[in-house]
VEXPAZA-906936 format. One record per residue (C-alpha): x, y, z; residue in one letter. Coordinates in steps of 0.001 Angstrom, whole numbers, padded with zeros to 6 digits, always signed. Layout:
N
XYZA
...
***
This chain:
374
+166876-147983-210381X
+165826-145507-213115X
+167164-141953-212660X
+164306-139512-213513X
+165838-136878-215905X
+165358-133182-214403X
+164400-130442-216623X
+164361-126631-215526X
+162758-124505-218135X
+163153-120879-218353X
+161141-117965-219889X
+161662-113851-219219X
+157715-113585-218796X
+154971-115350-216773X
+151588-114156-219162X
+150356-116545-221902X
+151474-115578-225141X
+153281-118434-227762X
+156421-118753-226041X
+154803-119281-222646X
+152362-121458-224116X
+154890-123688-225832X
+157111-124228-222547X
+153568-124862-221138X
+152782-127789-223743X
+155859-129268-222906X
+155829-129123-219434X
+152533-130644-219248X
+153316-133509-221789X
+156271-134765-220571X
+156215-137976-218837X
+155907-137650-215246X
+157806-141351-214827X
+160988-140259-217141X
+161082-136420-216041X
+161005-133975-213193X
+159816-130735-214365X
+160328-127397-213146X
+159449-123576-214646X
+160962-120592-213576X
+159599-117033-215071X
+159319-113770-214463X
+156783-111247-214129X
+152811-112131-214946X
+150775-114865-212829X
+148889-117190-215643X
+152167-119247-217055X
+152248-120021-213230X
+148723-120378-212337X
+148189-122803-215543X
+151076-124806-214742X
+150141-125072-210610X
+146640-126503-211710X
+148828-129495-213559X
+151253-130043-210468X
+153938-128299-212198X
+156503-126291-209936X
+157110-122896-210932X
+159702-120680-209459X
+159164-116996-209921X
+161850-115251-210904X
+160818-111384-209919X
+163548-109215-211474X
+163011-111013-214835X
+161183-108761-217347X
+161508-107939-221058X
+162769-104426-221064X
+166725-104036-220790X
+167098-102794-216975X
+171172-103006-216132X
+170523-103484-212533X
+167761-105696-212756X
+169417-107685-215576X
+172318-108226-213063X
+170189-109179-210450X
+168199-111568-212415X
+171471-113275-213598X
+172423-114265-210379X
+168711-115378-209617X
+169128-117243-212300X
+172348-118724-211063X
+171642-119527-207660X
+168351-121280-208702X
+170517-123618-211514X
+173208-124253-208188X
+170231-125079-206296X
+167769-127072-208897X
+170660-129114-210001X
+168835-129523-214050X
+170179-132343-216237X
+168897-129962-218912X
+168265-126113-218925X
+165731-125347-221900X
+165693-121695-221680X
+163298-119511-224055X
+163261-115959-225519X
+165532-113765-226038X
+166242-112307-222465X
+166433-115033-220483X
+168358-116816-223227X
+171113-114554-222519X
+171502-114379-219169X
+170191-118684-218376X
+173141-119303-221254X
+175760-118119-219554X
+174670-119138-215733X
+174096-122695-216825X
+177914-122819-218308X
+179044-121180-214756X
+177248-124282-213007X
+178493-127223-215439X
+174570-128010-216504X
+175203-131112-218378X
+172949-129804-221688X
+171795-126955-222146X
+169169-126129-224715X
+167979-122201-225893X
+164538-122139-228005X
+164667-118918-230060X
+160802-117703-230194X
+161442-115214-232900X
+164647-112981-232987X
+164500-109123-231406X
+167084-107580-233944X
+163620-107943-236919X
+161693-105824-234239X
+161720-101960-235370X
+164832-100849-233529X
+168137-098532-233657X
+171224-099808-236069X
+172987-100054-232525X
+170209-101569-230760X
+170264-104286-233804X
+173586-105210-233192X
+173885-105447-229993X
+170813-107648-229929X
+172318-109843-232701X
+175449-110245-230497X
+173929-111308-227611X
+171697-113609-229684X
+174757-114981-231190X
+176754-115438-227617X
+173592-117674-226310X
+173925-120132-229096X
+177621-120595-228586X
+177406-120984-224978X
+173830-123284-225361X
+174623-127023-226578X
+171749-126699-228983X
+169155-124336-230411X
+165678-124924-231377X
+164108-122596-234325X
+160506-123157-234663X
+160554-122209-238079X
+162928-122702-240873X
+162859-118593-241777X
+163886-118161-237984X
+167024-120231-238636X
+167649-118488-241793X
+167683-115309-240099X
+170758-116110-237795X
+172589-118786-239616X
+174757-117145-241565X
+176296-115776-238241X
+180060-117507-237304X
+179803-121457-235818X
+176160-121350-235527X
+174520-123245-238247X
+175520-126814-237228X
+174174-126170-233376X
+170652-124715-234891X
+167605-127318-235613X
+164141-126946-236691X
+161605-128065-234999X
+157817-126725-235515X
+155720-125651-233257X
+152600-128070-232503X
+149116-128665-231133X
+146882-130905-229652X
+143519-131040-230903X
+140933-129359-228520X
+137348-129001-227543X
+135284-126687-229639X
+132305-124723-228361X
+128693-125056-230243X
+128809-123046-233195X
+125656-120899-231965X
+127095-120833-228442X
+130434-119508-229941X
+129215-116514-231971X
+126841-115735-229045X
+129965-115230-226876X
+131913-113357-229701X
+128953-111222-231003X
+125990-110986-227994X
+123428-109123-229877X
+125249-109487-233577X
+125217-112367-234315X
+124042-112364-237698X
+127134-109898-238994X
+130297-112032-240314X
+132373-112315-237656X
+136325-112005-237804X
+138355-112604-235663X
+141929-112736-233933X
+143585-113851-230607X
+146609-111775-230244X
+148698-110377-227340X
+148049-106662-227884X
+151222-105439-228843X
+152802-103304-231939X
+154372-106404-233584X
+151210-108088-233650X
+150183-105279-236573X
+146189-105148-235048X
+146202-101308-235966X
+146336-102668-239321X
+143969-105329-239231X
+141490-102223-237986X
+142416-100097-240481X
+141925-102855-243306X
+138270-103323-241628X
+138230-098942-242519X
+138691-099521-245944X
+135980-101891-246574X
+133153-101186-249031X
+130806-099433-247283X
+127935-101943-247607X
+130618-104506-246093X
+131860-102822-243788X
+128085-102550-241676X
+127818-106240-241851X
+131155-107097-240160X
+132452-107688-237203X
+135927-107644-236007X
+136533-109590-232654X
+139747-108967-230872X
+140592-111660-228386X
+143889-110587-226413X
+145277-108067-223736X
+148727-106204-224003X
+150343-102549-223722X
+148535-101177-226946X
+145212-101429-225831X
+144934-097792-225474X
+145813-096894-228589X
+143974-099452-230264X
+140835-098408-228830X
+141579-094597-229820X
+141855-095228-232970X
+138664-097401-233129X
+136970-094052-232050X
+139054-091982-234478X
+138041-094286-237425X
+134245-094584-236444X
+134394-097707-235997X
+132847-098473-232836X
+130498-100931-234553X
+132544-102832-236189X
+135661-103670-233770X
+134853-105485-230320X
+138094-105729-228032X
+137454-108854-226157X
+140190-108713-223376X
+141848-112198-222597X
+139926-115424-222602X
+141031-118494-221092X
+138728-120597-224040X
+139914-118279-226817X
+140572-121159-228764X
+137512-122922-228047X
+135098-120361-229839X
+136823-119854-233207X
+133640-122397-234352X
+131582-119142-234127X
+134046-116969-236550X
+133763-117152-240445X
+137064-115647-241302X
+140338-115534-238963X
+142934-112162-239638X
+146156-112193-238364X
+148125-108927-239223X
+151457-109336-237266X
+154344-106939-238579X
+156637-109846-236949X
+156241-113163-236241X
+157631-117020-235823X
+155578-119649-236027X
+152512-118817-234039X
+149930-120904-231788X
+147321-118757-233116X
+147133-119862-236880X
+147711-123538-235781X
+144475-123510-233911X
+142414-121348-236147X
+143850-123936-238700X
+143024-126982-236664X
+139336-124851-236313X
+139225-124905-239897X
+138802-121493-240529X
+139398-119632-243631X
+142346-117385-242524X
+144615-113824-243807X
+147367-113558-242523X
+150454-111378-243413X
+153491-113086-245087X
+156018-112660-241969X
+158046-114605-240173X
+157123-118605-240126X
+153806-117613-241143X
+154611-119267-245255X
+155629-122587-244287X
+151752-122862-242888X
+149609-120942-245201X
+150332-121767-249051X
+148715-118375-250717X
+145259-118818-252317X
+146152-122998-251429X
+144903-123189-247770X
+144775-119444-247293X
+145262-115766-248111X
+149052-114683-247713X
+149159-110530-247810X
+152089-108284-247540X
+152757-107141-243570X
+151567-103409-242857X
+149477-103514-245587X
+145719-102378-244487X
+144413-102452-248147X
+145038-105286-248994X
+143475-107065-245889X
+140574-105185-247338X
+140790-106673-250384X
+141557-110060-249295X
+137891-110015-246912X
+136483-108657-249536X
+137176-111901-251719X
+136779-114345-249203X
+132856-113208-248935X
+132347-112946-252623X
+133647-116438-252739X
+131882-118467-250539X
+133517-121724-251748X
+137041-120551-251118X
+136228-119944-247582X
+135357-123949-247612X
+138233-125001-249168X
+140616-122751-247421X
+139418-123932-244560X
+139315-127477-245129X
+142842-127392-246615X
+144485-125340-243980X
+143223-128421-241381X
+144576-130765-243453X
+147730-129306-243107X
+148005-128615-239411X
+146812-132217-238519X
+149531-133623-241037X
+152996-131113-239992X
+151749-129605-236975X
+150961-131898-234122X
+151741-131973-230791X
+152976-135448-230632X
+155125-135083-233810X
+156921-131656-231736X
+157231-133654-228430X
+158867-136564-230295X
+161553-134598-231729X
+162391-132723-228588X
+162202-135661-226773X
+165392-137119-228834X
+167024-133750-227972X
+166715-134477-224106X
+167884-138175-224286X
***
């Protein structure tokens, strides 16, 4: 008789951002006949929820949060170890940075036969101390060596860390991808975005407000507009996260009330980029993120800054606009051009769908992970 294969995936947090979303997409895709599936992660309630609705079990694992805590670190190591002695995994596919760590070392403790560590995007690019660098970079480099294999999602992520002592034969690429999914009624899509303006251009990102994800700059490129521009646009921000508060202050300081709409988070974010014109995404860091694949897949025109993952998608002035990270004038400029140019918003967008539905679909990702847990 057939022997389903268990799988215990691990993230530090339980909210929806890329990394939760891709242990999500794999969770859910899986075969239910060849694998048992289980999620443990920490603190935040939609990973879970989500997962519950598709019959996934989740484990929470309530000491596990991104910040370094010594105690709570030390506690959720040995959470993590007693759930691995109890679970019993034929894999461990832990993700991000924290949990790497810590899952790394408890699944060697327990014998877990493989033992797999998806890097989301390395902390030591963050803006940190020298110290705080290196000690991130060793602990990075300790959860490869103790994982059987690493996952990059982007060639520029592997880069990064390869050049790091015994690493670079235990690292593979493999890209992040995405099914295709329902879009809302063009109309019905800016009516959600904009309410009462929905004749202004709308653009518009889905972001996780946080520093790294650069939105202060994507609001102070919208400041520098032309004048005349600048009253006909809209900038939609779909997304909830510790910066919130200073985002919105300096909205105010900026005068820009009429221009910037903070959306909070929506569960069909995805589904109304049919009612955007342009898509912005500012990060100061990145991987290879969700949110370009679907505004890609959406087929909309899209700036984004040249970070990360972000160049093996977007081909500057090919399927896109490629602009330097923290750079709020040219953002500016780049809007500026896409709405003098009418056409290259059409073939932008057309190109950049081309591309996602040819290198970055779910079915090719699954396939090649699927090898890895065989």
């Amino acid at each position: 008789m057939y022997k389903k294969k268990k799988i215990l995936y691990t993230i530090t947090k339980g909210n929806f951002g890329g990394a939760q979303r891709y242990v999500y997409d794999l969770a859910t895709s899986l075969s239910k006949d060849e694998y048992d599936v289980v999620v443990a992660c920490g603190e935040g309630e939609t990973l879970k929820e989500k997962l519950e609705e598709k019959g996934i079990r989740v484990i929470k694992l309530g000491s596990s949060q991104r910040d370094i805590s010594i105690s709570k670190d030390i506690k959720t190591f040995f959470d993590i170890w007693k759930m691995i002695r109890q679970e019993k995994p034929d894999i461990l596919h832990i993700n991000s940075s924290k949990i790497g760590g810590l899952g790394s070392l408890a699944g060697r403790l327990t014998q877990t036969p493989r033992i797999i560590f998806t890097s989301h995007g390395w902390a030591f690019n963050e803006e940190r101390s020298l110290t705080s660098k290196f000690f991130i970079l060793l602990l990075h480099w300790i959860t490869i060596i103790l994982s059987h294999q690493t996952i990059t999602v982007s060639n520029k992520t592997k880069k990064d860390i390869s050049w790091m002592p015994f690493v670079k034969n235990k690292i593979k690429v493999i890209h992040n991808g995405i099914k295709n999914f329902e879009k809302t009624e063009k109309n019905e899509a800016r009516q959600i975005l904009a309410k009462n303006y929905t004749e202004k251009i709308i653009i518009y990102s889905i972001s996780e407000l946080h520093k790294n994800k650069g939105l202060d700059i994507g609001i102070r490129g919208i400041a520098l507009l032309p004048e005349e521009t600048k009253q006909k646009v809209l900038y939609c921000i779909a997304g909830m996260g510790e910066e919130k508060e200073n985002l919105e202050k300096l909205v105010k300081e900026l005068n820009l009330k009429k221009q910037i709409k903070f959306l909070g988070f929506l569960d069909n974010a995805k589904n109304i980029l049919s009612g955007a014109d342009i898509f912005l995404f500012p990060s100061r860091t990145e991987n290879l993120p969700f949110a370009i694949l679907e505004a890609g897949l959406a087929g909309l025109p899209t700036i984004a800054t040249s970070v990360g993952g972000v160049p093996e998608i977007i081909k500057d002035m090919q399927n896109g606009i490629l602009v330097p990270p923290q750079n709020p004038k040219e953002i500016s400029e780049a809007i500026v051009y896409l709405l003098e140019n009418p056409e290259k918003q059409k073939e932008f967008g057309e190109e950049i769908k081309k591309t996602i539905v040819s290198f970055f679909s779910l079915e090719k990702m699954l396939s090649e992970m699927i090898k890895l847990y065989q």
